[in-house]
NUNUMAR-985227 format. One line per 5 residues: their letters; for each residue z, x, y of C-alpha. Coordinates in steps of 0.5 Angstrom, whole numbers. Layout:
A = Z:X:Y; ...
END
This chain:
XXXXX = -161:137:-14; -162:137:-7; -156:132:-5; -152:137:-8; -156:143:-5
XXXXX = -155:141:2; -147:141:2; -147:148:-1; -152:152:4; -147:148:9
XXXXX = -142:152:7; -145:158:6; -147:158:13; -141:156:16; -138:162:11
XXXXX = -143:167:14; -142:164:21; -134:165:19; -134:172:16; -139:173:23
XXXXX = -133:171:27; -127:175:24; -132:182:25; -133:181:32; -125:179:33
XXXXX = -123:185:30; -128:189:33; -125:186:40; -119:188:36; -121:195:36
XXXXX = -124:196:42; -123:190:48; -126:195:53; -133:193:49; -132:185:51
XXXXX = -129:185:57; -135:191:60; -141:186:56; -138:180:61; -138:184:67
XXXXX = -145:186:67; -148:180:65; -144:176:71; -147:183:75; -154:182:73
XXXXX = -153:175:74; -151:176:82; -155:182:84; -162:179:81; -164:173:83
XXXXX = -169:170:87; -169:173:93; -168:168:97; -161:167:94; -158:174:94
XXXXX = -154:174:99; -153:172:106; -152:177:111; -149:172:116; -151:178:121
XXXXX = -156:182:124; -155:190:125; -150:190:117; -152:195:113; -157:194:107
XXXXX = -152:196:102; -146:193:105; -148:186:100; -149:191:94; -142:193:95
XXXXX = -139:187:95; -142:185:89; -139:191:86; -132:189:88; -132:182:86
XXXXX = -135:183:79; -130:189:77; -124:186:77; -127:182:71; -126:188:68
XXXXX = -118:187:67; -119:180:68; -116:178:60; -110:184:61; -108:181:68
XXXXX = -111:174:69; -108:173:76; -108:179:79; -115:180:77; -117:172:80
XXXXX = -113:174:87; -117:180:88; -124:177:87; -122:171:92; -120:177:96
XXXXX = -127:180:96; -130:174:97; -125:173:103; -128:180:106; -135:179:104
XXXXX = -134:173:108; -131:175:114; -136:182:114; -142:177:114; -144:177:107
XXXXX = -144:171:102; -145:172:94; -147:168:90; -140:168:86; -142:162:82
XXXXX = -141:165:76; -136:170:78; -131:164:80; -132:161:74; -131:166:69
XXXXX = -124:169:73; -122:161:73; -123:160:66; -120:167:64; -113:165:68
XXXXX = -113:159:65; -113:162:57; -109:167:59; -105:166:65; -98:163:67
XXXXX = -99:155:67; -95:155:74; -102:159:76; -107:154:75; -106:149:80
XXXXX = -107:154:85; -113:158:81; -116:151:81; -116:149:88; -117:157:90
XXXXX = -124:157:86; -125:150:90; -125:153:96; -129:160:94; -135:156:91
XXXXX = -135:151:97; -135:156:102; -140:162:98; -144:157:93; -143:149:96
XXXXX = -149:151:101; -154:154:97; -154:148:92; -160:144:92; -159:136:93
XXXXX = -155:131:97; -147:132:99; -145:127:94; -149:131:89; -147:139:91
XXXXX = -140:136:90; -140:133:83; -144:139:81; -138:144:84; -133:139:81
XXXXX = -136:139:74; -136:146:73; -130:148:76; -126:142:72; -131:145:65
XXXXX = -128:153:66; -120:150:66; -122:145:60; -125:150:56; -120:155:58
XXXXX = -114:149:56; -117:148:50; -118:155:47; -111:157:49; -108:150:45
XXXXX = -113:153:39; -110:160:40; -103:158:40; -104:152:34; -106:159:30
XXXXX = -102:163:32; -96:157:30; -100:157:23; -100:165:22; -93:165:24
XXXXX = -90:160:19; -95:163:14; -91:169:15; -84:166:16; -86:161:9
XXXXX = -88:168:5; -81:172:7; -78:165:6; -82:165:-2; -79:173:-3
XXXXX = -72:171:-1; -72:165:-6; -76:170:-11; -70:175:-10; -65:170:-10
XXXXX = -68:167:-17; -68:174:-20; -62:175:-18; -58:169:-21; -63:170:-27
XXXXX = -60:177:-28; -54:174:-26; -54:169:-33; -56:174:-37; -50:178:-35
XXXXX = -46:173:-37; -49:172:-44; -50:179:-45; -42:179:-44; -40:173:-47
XXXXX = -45:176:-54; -43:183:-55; -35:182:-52; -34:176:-57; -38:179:-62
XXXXX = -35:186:-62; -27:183:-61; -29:180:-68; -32:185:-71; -26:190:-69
XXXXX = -21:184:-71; -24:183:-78; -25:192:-79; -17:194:-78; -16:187:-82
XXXXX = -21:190:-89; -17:197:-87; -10:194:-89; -13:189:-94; -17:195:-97
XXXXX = -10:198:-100; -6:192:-102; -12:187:-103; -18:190:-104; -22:183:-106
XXXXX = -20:180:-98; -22:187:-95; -29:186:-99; -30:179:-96; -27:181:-89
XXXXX = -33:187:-89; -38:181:-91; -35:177:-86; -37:184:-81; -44:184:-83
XXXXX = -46:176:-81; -43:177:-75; -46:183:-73; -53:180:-76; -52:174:-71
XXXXX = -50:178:-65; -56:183:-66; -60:177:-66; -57:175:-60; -58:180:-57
XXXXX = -65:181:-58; -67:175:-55; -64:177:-49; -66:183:-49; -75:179:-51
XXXXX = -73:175:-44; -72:182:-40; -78:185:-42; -84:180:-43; -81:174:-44
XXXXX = -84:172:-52; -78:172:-55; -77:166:-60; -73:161:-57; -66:157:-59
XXXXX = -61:153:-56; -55:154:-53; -48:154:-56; -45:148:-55; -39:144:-57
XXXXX = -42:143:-64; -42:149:-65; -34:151:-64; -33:150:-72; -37:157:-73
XXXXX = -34:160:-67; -26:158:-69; -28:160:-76; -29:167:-74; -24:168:-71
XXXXX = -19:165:-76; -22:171:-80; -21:175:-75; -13:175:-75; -12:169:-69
XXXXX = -11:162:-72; -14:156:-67; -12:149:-67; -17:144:-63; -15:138:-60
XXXXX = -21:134:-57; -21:127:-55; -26:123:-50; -34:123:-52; -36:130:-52
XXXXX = -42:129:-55; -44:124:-50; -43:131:-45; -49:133:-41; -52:140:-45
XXXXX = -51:145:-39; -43:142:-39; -42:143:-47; -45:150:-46; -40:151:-40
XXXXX = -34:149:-44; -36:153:-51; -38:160:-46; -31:160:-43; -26:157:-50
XXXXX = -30:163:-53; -29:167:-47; -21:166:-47; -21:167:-55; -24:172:-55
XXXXX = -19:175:-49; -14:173:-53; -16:176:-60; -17:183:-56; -10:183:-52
XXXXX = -5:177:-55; -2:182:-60; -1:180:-68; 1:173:-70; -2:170:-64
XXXXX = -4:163:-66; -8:159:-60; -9:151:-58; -15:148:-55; -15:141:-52
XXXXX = -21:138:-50; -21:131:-46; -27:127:-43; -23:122:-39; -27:117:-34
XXXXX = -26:121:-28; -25:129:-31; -25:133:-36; -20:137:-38; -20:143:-41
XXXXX = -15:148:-43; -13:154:-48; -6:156:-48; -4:162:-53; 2:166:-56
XXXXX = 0:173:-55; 5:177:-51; -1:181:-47; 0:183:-40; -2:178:-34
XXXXX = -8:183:-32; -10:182:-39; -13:177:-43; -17:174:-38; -18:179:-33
XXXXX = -22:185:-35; -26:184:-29; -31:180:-32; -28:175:-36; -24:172:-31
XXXXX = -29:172:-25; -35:169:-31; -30:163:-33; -29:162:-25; -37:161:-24
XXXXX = -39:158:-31; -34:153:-28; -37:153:-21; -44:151:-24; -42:144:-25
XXXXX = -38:143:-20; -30:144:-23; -25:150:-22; -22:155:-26; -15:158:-26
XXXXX = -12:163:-31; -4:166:-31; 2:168:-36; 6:160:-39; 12:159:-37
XXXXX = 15:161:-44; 11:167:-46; 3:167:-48; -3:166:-43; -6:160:-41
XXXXX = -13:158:-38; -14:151:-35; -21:148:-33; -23:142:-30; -29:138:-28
XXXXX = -31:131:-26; -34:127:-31; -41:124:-30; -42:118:-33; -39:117:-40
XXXXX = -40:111:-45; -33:108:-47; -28:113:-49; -27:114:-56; -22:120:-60
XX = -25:125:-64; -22:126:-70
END
């Protein structure tokens, strides 16, 4: 238990040490008067309460006594903006330290020096750096250098030393910061590219269900209708075909209810029971409908249609049924409509010609119907046209290129 006991009081820790963390930058965050105060009044105590002896140096008899306490006070105020301006404060310190000097006064600027370099590296320009460094060189050899302990040789090691830890860690803190800074903004930049997608995806989702629900209740209904003026006039002459076509109204209704009610279970929570999408098997269903309706079809198909990817069968069933059912509603009595259907080696080929005498904005242009043929066909790849036959009747053409197919073979 113990090995395993060792690595979770680890990450407690670094846990505690973390949440600790974060406080604390929010309570910078909040109130930075706080951090910047609490820095400038330890490098007060600092300077103003060493040994005695290296206090200050007055330089020069007849000074006044306070004179060394106001220098101290200048050179540590300005760290007080040091993080909100980095290069005006580090100019002002070696300023007052100039002043100090020339009025006779050497403090001890160690910490000051260090801690104004460390901020202007972290928060400065880079092009600053350079000077603040050899600036900072300069004030410590001519404030702090005298009053080190050792040789020559090791008075200067020891400034170099320091000055070059104030920069480094200055640099990395700053490469840290701009590392999570970098994260934060791609974090933020992936969310909204994840909610855009979600949007998109929403949207596309809400798009196909459009187009079902169009396909389901346009189609079903112009059967229905069909079928219902059908029974009306058989009901007077043959009562027994308006019978069979009142029968024929309530399978299809049925089916369309359920239809319907699927789409309608993927909408609100996603249980409804699920069942393939019509494909071209299922053409034989669709054509005898419409037979029964009032519109004669006749399918020619050649190719290896049943080798046909499903989301292309699915394709091509939505816009035959779709066009049929244009031309159920607007190609008038004694309309009659061809399909012809092939899978070459290079494309397919897809069109369905009528004898209807709707208008040109008619039969496949009711401001769905068109428009959906046009995407359904976009989805893989082809392109779809639709518009009046030379000879009367409307025609819609769409074509795809093939994907890989096994040796053709025609379809009885």
């Amino acid at each position: 238990m113990e090995p395993n006991e060792q690595p979770d009081q680890g990450h407690q820790a670094l846990a505690r040490f973390s949440a600790v963390r974060d406080r604390l930058r929010a309570l910078d965050t909040r109130r930075p008067w706080l951090l910047d105060g609490a820095v400038t009044a330890l490098a007060t105590a600092i300077m103003v309460f060493p040994p005695p002896d290296e206090t200050f140096s007055t330089g020069a008899a007849g000074r006044p006594a306070a004179l060394p306490l106001l220098v101290a006070a200048a050179l540590v105020t300005p760290l007080l903006w040091r993080r909100r301006a980095p290069e005006r404060s580090f100019v002002t310190i070696i300023a007052v330290i100039a002043v100090g000097l020339l009025l006779g006064v050497r403090p001890d600027t160690f910490v000051v020096l260090l801690v104004a370099l460390y901020a202007a590296t972290l928060y400065g320009r880079p092009a600053f750096l350079p000077w603040a460094a050899a600036l900072a060189l300069v004030g410590m050899l001519l404030t702090v250098f005298p009053s080190l302990p050792g040789g020559f040789a090791l008075r200067i090691v020891f400034v170099g030393i320091a000055i070059t830890a104030a920069v480094a860690l200055g640099l990395a803190t700053r490469s840290r910061n701009a590392y999570l800074q970098a994260m934060e903004e791609r974090a933020a930049r992936l969310e909204v590219e994840r909610d855009q997608r979600a949007q998109l995806a929403i949207a596309e989702e809400r798009a196909r269900i459009s187009h079902e629900m169009h396909d389901v209740i346009g189609h079903n209904l112009a059967v229905i209708i069909g079928l219902a003026d059908g029974a009306a006039a058989l009901s007077r002459t043959v009562p027994e075909r308006g019978t069979e076509a009142l029968t024929t109204i309530s399978g299809i209704g049925r089916q369309a209810l359920t239809e319907l009610r699927g789409l309608l279970g993927v909408l609100q929570d996603g249980t409804a029971e699920l069942a393939p999408q019509p494909g071209l098997t299922d053409l034989d269903p669709l054509f005898a409908h419409l037979q029964a309706a009032g519109l004669p079809v006749r399918f020619r198909a050649s190719g290896p249609l049943d080798a046909l990817p499903i989301g292309l069968q699915v394709v091509l069933h939505r816009i035959i049924q779709e066009s049929l059912t244009n031309t159920l509603k607007h190609g008038g009595p004694g309309t009659t409509a061809t399909v012809t259907l092939a899978a070459g080696a290079d494309r397919i080929h897809l069109a369905i010609n009528d004898t209807g005498s709707g208008g040109p904005a008619s039969p496949a242009d009711d401001g769905r119907g068109l428009p959906g043929i046009r995407e359904r066909a976009a989805l893989y790849g082809g392109m779809a046209t639709a518009g009046p036959r030379p000879g009367g009747g409307w025609t819609v053409t769409a074509e795809f290129p093939a994907p890989a197919l096994p040796a053709s073979k025609d379809r009885p």
